[in-house]
Structure formats: C-alpha cells, structure tokens
C-alpha positions in Angstrom: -40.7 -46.0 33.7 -42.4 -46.7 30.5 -40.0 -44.0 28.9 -36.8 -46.2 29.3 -35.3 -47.8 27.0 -34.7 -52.0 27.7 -31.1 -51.2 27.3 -30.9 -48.9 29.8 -32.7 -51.2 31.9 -29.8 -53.6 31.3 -27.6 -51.3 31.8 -29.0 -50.4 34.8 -28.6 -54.4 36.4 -25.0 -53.9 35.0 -24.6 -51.7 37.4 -26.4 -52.7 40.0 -24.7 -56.0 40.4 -21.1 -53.9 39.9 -22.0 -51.7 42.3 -22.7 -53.9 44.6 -19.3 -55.5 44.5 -18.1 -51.6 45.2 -20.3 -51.4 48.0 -18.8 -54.6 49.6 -15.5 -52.8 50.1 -15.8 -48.9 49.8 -16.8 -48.8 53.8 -13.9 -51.0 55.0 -11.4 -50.3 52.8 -10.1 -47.3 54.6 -10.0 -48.8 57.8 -8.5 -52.0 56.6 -5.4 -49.6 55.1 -5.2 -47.4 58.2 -5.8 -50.0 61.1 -5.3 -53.5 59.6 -2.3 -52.6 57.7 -1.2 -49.7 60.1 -0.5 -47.5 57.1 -1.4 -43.3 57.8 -4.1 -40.7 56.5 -1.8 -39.6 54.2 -0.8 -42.6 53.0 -4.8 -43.2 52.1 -4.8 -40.0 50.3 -2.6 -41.2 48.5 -4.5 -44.4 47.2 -7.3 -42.2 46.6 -5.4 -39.7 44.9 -3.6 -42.4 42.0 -6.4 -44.3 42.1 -8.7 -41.3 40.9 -5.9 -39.8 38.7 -5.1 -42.7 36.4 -8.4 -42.8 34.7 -7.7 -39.0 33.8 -6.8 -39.9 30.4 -8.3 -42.9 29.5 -11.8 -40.8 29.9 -10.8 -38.8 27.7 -9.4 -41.0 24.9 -12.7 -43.3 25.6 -14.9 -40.6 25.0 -12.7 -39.4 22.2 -12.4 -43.1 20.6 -16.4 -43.6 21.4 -17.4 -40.6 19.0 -14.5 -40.5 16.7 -14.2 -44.2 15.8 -17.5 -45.3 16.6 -16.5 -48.0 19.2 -18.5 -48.1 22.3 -19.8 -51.3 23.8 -16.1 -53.4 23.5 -14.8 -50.2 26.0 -18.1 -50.7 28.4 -17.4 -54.9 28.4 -13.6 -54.0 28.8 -13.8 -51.7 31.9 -16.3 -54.0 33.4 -13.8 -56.5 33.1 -10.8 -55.2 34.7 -13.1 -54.1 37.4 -14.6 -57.5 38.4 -11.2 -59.0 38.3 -9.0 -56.1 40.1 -11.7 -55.7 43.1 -11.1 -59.4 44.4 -7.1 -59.2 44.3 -7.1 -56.9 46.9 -7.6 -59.8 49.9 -4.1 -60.4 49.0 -2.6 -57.2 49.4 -0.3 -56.4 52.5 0.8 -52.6 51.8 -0.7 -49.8 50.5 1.6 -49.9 47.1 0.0 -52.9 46.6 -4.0 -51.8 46.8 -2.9 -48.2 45.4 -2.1 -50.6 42.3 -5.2 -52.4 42.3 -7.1 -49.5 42.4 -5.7 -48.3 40.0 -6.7 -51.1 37.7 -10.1 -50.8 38.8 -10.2 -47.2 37.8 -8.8 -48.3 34.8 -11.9 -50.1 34.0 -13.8 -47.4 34.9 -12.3 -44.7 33.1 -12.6 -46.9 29.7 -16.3 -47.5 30.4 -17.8 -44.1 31.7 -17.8 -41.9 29.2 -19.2 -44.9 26.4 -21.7 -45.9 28.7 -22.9 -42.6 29.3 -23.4 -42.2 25.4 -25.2 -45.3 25.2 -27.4 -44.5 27.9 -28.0 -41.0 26.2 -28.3 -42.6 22.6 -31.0 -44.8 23.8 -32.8 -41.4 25.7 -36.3 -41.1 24.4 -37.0 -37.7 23.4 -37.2 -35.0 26.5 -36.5 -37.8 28.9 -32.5 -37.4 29.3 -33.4 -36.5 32.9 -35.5 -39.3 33.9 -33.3 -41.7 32.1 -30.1 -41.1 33.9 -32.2 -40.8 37.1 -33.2 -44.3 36.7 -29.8 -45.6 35.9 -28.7 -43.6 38.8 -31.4 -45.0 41.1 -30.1 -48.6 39.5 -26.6 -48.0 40.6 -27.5 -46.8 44.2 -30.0 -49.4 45.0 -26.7 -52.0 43.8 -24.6 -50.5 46.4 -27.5 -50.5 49.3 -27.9 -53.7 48.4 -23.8 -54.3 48.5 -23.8 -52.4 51.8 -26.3 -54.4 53.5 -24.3 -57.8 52.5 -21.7 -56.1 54.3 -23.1 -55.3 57.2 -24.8 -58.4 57.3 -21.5 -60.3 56.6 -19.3 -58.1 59.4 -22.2 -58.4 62.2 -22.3 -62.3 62.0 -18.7 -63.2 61.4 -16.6 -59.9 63.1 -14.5 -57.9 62.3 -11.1 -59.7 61.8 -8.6 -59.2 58.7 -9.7 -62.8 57.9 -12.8 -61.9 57.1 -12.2 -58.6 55.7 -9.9 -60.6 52.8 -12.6 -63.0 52.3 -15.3 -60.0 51.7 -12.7 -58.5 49.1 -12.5 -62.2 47.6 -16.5 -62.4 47.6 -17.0 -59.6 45.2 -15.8 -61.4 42.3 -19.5 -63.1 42.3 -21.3 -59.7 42.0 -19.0 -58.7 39.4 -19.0 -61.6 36.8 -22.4 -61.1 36.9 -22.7 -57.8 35.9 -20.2 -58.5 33.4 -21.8 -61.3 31.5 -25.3 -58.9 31.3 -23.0 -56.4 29.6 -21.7 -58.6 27.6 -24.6 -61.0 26.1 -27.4 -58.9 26.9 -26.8 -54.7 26.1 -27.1 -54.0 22.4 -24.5 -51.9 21.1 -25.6 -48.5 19.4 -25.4 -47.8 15.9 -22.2 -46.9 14.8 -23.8 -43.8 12.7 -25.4 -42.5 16.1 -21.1 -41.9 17.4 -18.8 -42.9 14.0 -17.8 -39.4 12.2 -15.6 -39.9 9.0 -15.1 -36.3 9.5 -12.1 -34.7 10.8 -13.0 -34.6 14.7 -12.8 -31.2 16.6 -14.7 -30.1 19.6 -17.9 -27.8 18.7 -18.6 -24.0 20.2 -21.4 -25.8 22.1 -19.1 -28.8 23.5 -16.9 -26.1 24.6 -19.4 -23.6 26.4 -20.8 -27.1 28.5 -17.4 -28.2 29.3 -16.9 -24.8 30.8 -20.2 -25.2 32.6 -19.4 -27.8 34.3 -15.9 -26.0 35.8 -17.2 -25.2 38.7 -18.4 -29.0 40.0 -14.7 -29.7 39.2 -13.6 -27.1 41.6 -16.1 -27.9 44.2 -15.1 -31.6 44.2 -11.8 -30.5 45.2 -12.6 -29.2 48.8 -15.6 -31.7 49.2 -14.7 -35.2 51.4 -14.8 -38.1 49.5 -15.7 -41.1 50.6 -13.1 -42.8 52.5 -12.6 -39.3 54.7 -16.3 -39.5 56.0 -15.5 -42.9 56.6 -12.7 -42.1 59.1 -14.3 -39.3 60.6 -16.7 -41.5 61.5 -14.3 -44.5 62.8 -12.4 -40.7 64.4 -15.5 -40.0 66.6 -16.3 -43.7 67.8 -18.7 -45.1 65.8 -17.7 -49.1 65.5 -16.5 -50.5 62.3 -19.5 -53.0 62.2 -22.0 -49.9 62.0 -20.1 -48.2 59.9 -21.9 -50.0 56.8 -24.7 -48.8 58.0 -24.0 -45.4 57.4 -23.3 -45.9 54.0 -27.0 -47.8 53.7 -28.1 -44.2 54.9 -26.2 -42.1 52.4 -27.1 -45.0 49.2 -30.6 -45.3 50.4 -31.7 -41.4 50.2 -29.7 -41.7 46.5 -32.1 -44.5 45.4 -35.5 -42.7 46.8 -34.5 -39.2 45.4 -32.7 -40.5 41.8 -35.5 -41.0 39.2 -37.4 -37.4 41.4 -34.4 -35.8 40.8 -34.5 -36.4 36.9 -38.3 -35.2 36.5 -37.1 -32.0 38.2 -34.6 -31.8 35.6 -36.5 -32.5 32.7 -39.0 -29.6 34.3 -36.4 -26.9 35.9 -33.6 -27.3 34.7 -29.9 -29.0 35.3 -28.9 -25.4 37.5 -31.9 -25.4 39.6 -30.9 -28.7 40.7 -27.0 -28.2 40.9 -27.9 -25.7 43.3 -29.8 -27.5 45.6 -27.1 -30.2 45.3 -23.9 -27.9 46.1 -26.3 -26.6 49.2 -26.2 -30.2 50.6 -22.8 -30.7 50.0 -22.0 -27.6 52.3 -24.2 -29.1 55.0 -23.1 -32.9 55.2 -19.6 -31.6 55.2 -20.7 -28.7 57.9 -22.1 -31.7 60.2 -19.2 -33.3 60.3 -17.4 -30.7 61.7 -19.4 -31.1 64.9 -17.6 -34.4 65.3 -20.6 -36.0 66.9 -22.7 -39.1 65.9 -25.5 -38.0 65.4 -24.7 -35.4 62.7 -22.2 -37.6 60.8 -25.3 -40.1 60.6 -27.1 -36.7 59.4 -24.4 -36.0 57.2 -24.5 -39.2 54.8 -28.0 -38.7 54.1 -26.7 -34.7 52.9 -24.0 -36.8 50.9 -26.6 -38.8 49.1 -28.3 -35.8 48.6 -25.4 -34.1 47.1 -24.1 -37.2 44.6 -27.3 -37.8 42.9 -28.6 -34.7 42.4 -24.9 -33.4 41.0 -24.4 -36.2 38.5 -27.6 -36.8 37.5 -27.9 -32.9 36.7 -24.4 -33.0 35.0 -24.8 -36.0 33.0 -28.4 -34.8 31.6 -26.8 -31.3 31.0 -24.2 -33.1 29.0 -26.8 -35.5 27.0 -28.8 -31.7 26.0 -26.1 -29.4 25.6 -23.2 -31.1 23.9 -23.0 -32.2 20.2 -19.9 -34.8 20.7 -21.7 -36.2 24.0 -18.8 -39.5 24.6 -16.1 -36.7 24.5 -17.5 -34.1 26.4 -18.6 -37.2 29.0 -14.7 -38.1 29.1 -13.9 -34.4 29.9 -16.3 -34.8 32.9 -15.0 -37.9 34.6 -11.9 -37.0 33.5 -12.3 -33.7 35.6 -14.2 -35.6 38.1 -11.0 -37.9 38.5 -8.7 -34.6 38.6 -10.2 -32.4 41.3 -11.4 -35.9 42.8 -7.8 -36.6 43.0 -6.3 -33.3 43.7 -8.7 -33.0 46.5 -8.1 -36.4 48.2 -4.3 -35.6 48.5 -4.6 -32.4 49.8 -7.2 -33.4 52.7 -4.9 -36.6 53.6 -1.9 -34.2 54.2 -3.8 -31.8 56.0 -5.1 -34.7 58.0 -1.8 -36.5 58.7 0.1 -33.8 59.4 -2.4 -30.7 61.3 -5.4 -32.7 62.3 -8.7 -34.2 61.4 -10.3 -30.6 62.7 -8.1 -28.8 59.7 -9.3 -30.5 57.0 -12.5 -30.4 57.9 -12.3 -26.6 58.2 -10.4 -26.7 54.3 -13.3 -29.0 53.1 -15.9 -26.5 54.8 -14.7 -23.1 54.3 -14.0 -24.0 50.5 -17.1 -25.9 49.9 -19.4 -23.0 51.7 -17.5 -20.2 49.2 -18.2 -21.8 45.7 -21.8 -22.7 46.6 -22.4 -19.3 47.8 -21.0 -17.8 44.1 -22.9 -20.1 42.3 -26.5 -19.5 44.1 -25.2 -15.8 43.7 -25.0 -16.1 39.9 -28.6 -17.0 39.6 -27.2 -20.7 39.4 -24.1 -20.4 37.5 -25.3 -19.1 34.2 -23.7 -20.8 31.0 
C-alpha cells in the first residue's frame, strides 16, 4: 500500500462512506418497488433502465470538460452532492415515477463524477502501479458497501421488515453520505490543471480510439448480464426471505473487497485481457447458477458476481489509465457505455421477465452471456 497516493486514500474513504449509503438500499429497493408499492418487473426495468441512461451524456461531457477545460474536482464534489441528497428522498416516494426520478438524480451525480474521479485517481498513479491503485480504490468502495450491507441487515433483522422501516433506512443514508461528501470536499487535493487543461484544439487521439474500441465488447456483454436488482428478485423468486437477502449481497461485496487490490497486481503483471477473461468466465457462471433456481447456487452465484465486477472494472479502468492519452474522456465513453448497454439490458430482461417468465430471461441473460465470453477467450483474450 506504500505505492498509493494519500489522495487516493481519501478518495477511497469518499467512497467508502458513499457506498455505504448505496449499500443501505440497493438490496431492498427492488422489493420495496415490486412488493411494497405493488408495481411489476417491468416496471423495475424501467427504473433501472432511465436511471442508468441519464448519466449517458453527462459522462461524456465530464470527461470531455475534465480534459478539455481542466475542471475536475468541482464535478467530483458536485456528483457527490446530488447523490447524498437524492438517496434519502426516496422514503417519500409512493410510485415508481417518483423513485425512477430520484434515481435519476442520483445517477446524475454519478455520471458528473466518474469519469473526473477516475482521472484523479490515475493522475495521482505512481509509475507502473495503475493496477494496484484502482484495485485499492476498488477494495475501498466494496469494503463501504459490506459495511453498508451489514447495517442493513443488522437494521432489517432487529426492527422487521415493514415499509416503515424500509423509509426510515432510505432516510438514514443521508448520514453516510454527507460524510463522504465533506472528505471530498475539504480533504482531496485537486490535480494540476496542466496534468488535464489543453489550450489546444481537443480531438480524440488514434490511441483513445483503438482503447474505446477495446472496451466494445464489456459493453455488449453488460447487456445480457443481470444486474443487480434481477439477482435480487430471483432470489426473493425462489424463497429466500427479504431479511437474508442482505446477506447475499455481504457475499457478493465481500469476495470484491478480498480479491480487489490481487486483482490489480495481476494486472500490473499479466495484463488487463488475462484478467477480463477470467472475469467474463465468472460472469457466465453466476448467471448459469441462477438458472438452477435453487438457494444454494444463487448464494454461489453472488460470490461469481463479485468475481465478475471487480475483476472487469478494475481491468478496464487500468487499461484506460495505460492505453489512452485523453484518460477523463475516454473514462466518460466507458461509463457512458457502461450506463448504455447497462440500460439497454435492464429493459430488455424486465420485459422478458414481465411478460414470458423469470425462466426466459434467465435463458437471454445465459445464452448471450455464455456466447461473447466464448469469442473473446477464442480470440486469445480479445486482442486490441
């Protein structure tokens, strides 16, 4: 750890603590839409879907503005912001337009800090440590949302169940997040403005282009792959009680946070591809135990999704930070993809779901998710 920069360590508690508050809600929120508000699958698809979408552009124009204009840290303290404030509002809500909204918001925030923080993160990179870097921030991030999952758990087991105390968790992540903003705000130094600002005209380089058509085919894979919420009712589908259900995120967050900083030495040594592979092979797998619609494999299968999130980003975002000259905008082409497919994908799996069957989108998820990672292992790891 000796490697990492002390703003990356801050940035790291930024996230940690905003995390958390993401962590407090993620596992209930699709069963507070679907059961507590008796609103359908496809009508969660659908707040997935907007809510990834709308951060499409403002990736983009934050990593455009980050390299172009040289303004990074106000975007970072800005997206935090939304975020801490957005999260809370939702114990309010009463119909899905309503949360779809305020998801929305909190994507907002998001897609103006991703692709700045990522620069900032990179900027302060020692030399031939973009791997382990990210991997700490990643292990950072994670270990916020175990932590966030256990306060939920820990909140649901004692006090129930009830939509009273659902709103008051959604109410309790404002703490979490004001922290995480004031760190952000009064303790990350801002980089130099000659490490992004270009008084030059701005255009995309031969090498920004060649990694932004690397990283086509994790778009395309993220739009058969569950996301979140899906595993989540799969797993309320097959019987498994809401209380435990946190639990099973703990699961998927905790094999993140002891395989993060290991997956960025391997990257530093092998190479981003080796490790894409191994993370599109787990992807197929947690998505192929869930087809079995049995407990034990969907508690199986969130350990395979922790496998497959950290070891995708973290390869991605230190491919980005060694490949790319303009690193904010070709980090805003990611998420924005990321929020695309993301999106795309959500949409399609809640129609299937809503109006064939759970079994049907599993089998779109699978069948789609099995082909891609079979031509990329059969490309020798998707040469660039």
């Amino acid at each position: 750890m000796k490697n990492i920069d002390k703003n990356v360590v801050m940035l790291g508690w930024v996230s940690f603590f905003t995390d958390m508050a993401s962590a407090m809600i993620n596992p209930i929120l699709p069963i507070f839409v679907v059961v507590v508000l008796h609103e359908g699958m496809d009508k969660l698809g659908l707040i997935v879907a907007i809510a990834t979408f709308v951060s499409y552009a403002l990736r983009l124009v934050s990593g455009y503005v980050s390299d172009r204009y040289g303004i990074v840290k106000p975007l970072v303290v800005g997206g935090y912001a939304l975020s801490a404030v957005s999260k809370p509002l939702i114990g309010a809500t009463h119909g899905y337009k309503s949360i779809a909204l305020l998801k929305t918001f909190e994507r907002v925030g998001k897609g103006l800090r991703s692709a700045p923080k990522d620069l900032m993160i990179s900027s302060y990179s020692k030399a031939n440590a973009s791997g382990k870097t990210f991997g700490f921030h990643k292990t950072m991030d994670i270990a916020g949302e175990l932590s966030g999952t256990l306060i939920l758990f820990g909140l649901l087991w004692y006090f129930g169940q009830s939509e009273t105390v659902m709103r008051t968790i959604f109410y309790a992540t404002l703490i979490p997040g004001l922290i995480g903003l004031v760190l952000v705000a009064f303790f990350v130094r801002d980089i130099p403005r000659s490490e992004s600002f270009s008084t030059q005209a701005f255009t995309l380089t031969q090498k920004d282009r060649k990694t932004i058509g690397s990283l086509l085919f994790y778009f395309l894979f993220l739009l058969f792959a569950f996301s979140d919420a899906f595993f989540t009712m799969q797993a309320k589908e097959i019987g498994i009680a809401t209380t435990v259900i946190p639990l099973l995120f703990v699961v998927s967050t905790a094999t993140q946070t002891l395989t993060s900083y290991t997956f960025g030495v391997f990257i530093d040594k092998t190479g981003a591809k080796r490790v894409l592979a191994f993370a599109y092979t787990c992807g197929v797998v947690a998505q192929g135990l869930l087809y079995f619609q049995d407990p034990v494999f969907t508690w199986v299968a969130y350990a395979f999704l922790g496998l497959f999130t950290v070891a995708s980003l973290n390869a991605n975002r230190a491919f980005i930070s060694q490949q790319a000259d303009n690193r904010g905008s070709v980090y805003g082409v990611f998420y924005a993809g990321v929020a695309l497919f993301g999106a795309a994908g959500a949409y399609l799996s809640g129609l299937i779901w809503e109006h064939f069957s759970m079994q049907a989108a599993l089998l779109f998820s699978l069948t789609g998710t099995s082909l891609l990672a079979l031509i990329f292992i059969g490309s020798r790891y998707g040469r660039s």
